[in-house]
C-alpha positions as CSV (number, residue, x, y, z in Angstrom):
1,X,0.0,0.0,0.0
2,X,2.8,2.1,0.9
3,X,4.3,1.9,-2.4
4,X,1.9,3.6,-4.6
5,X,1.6,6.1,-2.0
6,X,5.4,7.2,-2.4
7,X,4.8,6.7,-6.2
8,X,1.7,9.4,-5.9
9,X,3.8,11.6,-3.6
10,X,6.8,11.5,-6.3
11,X,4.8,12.5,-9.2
12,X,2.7,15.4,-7.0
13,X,5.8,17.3,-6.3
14,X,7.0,16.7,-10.1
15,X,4.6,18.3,-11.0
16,X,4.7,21.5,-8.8
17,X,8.5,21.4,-9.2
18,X,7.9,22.5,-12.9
19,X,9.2,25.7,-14.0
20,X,10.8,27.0,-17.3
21,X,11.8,23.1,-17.8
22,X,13.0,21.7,-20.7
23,X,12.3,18.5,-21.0
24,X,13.4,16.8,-24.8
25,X,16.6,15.0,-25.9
26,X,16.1,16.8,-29.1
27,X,18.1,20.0,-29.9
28,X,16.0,21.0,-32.9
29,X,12.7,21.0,-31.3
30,X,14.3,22.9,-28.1
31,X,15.6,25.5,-30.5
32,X,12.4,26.0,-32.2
33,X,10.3,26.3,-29.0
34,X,12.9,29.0,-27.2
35,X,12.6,30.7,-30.6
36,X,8.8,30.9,-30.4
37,X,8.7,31.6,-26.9
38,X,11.5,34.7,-27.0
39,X,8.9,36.6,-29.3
40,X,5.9,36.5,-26.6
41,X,6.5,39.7,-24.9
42,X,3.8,39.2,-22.7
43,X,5.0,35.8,-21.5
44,X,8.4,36.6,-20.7
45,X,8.2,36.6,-16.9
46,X,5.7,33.5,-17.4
47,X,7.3,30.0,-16.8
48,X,6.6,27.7,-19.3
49,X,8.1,24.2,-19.4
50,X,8.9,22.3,-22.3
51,X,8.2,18.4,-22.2
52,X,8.2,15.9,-24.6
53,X,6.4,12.5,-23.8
54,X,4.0,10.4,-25.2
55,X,0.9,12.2,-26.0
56,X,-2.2,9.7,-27.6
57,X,-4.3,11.8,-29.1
58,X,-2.1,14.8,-30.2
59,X,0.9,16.6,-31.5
60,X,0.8,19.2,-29.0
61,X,-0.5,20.6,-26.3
62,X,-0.3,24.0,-23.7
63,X,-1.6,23.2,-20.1
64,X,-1.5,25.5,-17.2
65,X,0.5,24.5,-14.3
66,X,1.9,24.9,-10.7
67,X,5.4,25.2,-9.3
68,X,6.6,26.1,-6.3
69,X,8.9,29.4,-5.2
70,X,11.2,29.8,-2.3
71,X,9.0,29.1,0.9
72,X,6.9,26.8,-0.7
73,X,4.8,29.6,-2.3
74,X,2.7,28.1,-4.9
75,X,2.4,29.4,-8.3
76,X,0.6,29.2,-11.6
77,X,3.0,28.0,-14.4
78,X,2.6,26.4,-18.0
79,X,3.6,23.4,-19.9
80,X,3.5,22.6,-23.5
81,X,3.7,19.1,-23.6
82,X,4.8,17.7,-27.4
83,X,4.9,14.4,-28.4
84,X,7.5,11.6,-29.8
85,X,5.4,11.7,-33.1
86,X,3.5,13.3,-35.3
87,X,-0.4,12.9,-35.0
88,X,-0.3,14.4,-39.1
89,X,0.5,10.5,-40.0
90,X,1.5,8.8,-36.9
91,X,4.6,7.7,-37.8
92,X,7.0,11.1,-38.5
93,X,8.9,11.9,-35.6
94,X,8.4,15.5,-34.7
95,X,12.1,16.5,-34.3
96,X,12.1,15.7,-38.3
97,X,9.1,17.9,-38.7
98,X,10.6,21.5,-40.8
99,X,11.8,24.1,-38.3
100,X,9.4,27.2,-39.6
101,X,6.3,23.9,-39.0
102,X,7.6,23.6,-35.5
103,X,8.1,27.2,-34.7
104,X,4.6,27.8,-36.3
105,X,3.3,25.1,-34.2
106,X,5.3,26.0,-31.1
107,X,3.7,30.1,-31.2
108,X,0.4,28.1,-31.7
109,X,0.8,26.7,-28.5
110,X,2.1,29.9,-27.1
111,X,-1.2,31.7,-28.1
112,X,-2.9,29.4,-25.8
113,X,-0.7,29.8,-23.1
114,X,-1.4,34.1,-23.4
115,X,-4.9,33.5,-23.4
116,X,-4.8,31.2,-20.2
117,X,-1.8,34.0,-18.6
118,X,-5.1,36.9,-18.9
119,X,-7.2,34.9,-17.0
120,X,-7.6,34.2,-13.3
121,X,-7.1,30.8,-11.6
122,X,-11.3,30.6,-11.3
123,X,-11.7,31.9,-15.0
124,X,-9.5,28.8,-15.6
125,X,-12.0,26.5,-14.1
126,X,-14.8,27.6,-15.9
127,X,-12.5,28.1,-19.2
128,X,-12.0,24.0,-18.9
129,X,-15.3,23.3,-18.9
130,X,-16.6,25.1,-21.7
131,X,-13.6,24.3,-23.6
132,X,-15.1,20.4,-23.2
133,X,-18.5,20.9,-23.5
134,X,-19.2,23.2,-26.2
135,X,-17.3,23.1,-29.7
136,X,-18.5,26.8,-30.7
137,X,-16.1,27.8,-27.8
138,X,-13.8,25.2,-28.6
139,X,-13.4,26.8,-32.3
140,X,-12.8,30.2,-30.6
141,X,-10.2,29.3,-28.7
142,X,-8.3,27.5,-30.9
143,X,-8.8,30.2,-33.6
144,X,-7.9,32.7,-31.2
145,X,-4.7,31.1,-30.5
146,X,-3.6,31.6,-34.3
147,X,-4.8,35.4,-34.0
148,X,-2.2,35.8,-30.9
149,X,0.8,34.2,-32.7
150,X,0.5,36.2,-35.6
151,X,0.1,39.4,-33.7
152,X,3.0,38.3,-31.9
153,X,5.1,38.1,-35.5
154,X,4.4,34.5,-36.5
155,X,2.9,35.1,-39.7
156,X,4.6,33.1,-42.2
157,X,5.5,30.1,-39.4
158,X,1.4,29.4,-38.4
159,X,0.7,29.8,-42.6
160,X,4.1,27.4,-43.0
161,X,2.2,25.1,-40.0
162,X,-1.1,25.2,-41.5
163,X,0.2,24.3,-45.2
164,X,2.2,21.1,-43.8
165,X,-0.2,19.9,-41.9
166,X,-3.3,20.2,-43.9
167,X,-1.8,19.2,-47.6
168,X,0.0,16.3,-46.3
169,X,-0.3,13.1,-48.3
170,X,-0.5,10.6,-45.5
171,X,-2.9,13.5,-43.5
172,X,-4.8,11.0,-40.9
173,X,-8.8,11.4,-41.8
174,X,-10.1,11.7,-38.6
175,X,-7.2,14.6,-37.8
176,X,-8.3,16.6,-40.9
177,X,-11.7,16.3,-39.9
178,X,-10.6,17.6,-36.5
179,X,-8.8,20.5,-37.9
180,X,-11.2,21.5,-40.3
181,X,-14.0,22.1,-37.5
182,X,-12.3,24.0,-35.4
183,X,-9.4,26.0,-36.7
184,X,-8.7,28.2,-39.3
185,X,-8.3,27.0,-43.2
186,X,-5.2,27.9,-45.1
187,X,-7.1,30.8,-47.3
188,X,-8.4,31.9,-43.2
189,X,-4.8,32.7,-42.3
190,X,-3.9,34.3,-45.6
191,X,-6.6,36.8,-45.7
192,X,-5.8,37.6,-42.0
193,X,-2.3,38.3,-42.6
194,X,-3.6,40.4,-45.4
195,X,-5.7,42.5,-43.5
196,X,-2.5,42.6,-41.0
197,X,-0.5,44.1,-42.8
198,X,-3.1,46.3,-44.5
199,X,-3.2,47.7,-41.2
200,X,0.8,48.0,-40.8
């Protein structure tokens, strides 16, 4: 009984010992994630780990946190957890995905994590929820994720992304249905980086 007590335990304070980790053995994806991250003004003073793992039903993902600072003071941090390999096919690894894909992908991520840094710990809760339960919110979060890299000069990475992903050959089915329900098209992101710089 003990044993998966201590086991519990081990993984608890893992988990609040997580701040501005990187966790991958791969050098490109590390690279492209401090690259994506550096541009985030507003995130700079936000600690956000980095861990790659097996994910089962996704490439990426941005998750809000806790670590703990001197005196056991508990704070809100971030992960962005990636996985071994690609959900496009299921078989590419993702440190052989194109830099500018991963970087695109990567300031994705990072969009999410802004949106969750405006919010307060209880507007998180309720942010969860309808994030699961209703898929007209779901669409405007992920959408608005693509709005917030691009403001924050990820442009031609999220277009570079979106292009990969959604003319790939071996482009699993249920994946593109996915996509295509909730986030923005390629002809979406072109016309709003129109308008952009339009507005430039």
């Amino acid at each position: 009984m003990w044993l998966p007590c201590i086991s519990y335990w081990i993984r608890i304070c893992d988990y609040l010992s997580m701040n501005n980790k990187v966790v991958t053995n791969s050098s490109v994806i590390e690279a492209a994630f401090l690259k994506a991250k550096s541009q985030f003004k507003g995130l700079r003073k936000a600690p956000v780990s980095l861990i790659q793992k097996n994910i089962s039903n996704s490439t990426m993902r941005a998750q809000p946190t806790l670590f703990v600072e001197e005196g056991f003071n508990i704070k809100r941090g971030y992960k962005i957890e990636i996985s071994f390999v690609s959900k496009i096919d299921n078989k590419t690894p993702t440190s052989d995905l194109p830099f500018d894909v991963l970087v695109g992908w990567f300031a994705h991520e990072l969009g999410h994590v802004l949106d969750y840094h405006s919010r307060s710990s209880a507007e998180m809760v309720v942010f969860g929820i309808k994030y699961l339960i209703s898929d007209t919110f779901k669409q405007k979060v992920e959408r608005k994720a693509d709005i917030l890299a691009i403001q924050n000069g990820f442009s031609e990475q999220i277009l570079e992304a979106k292009k990969y992903i959604l003319n790939h050959s071996d482009l699993n089915p249920l994946y593109k249905r996915r996509l295509e329900k909730y986030y923005y098209s390629i002809e979406d992101i072109e016309d709003i980086i129109v308008e952009k710089r339009a507005r430039e």
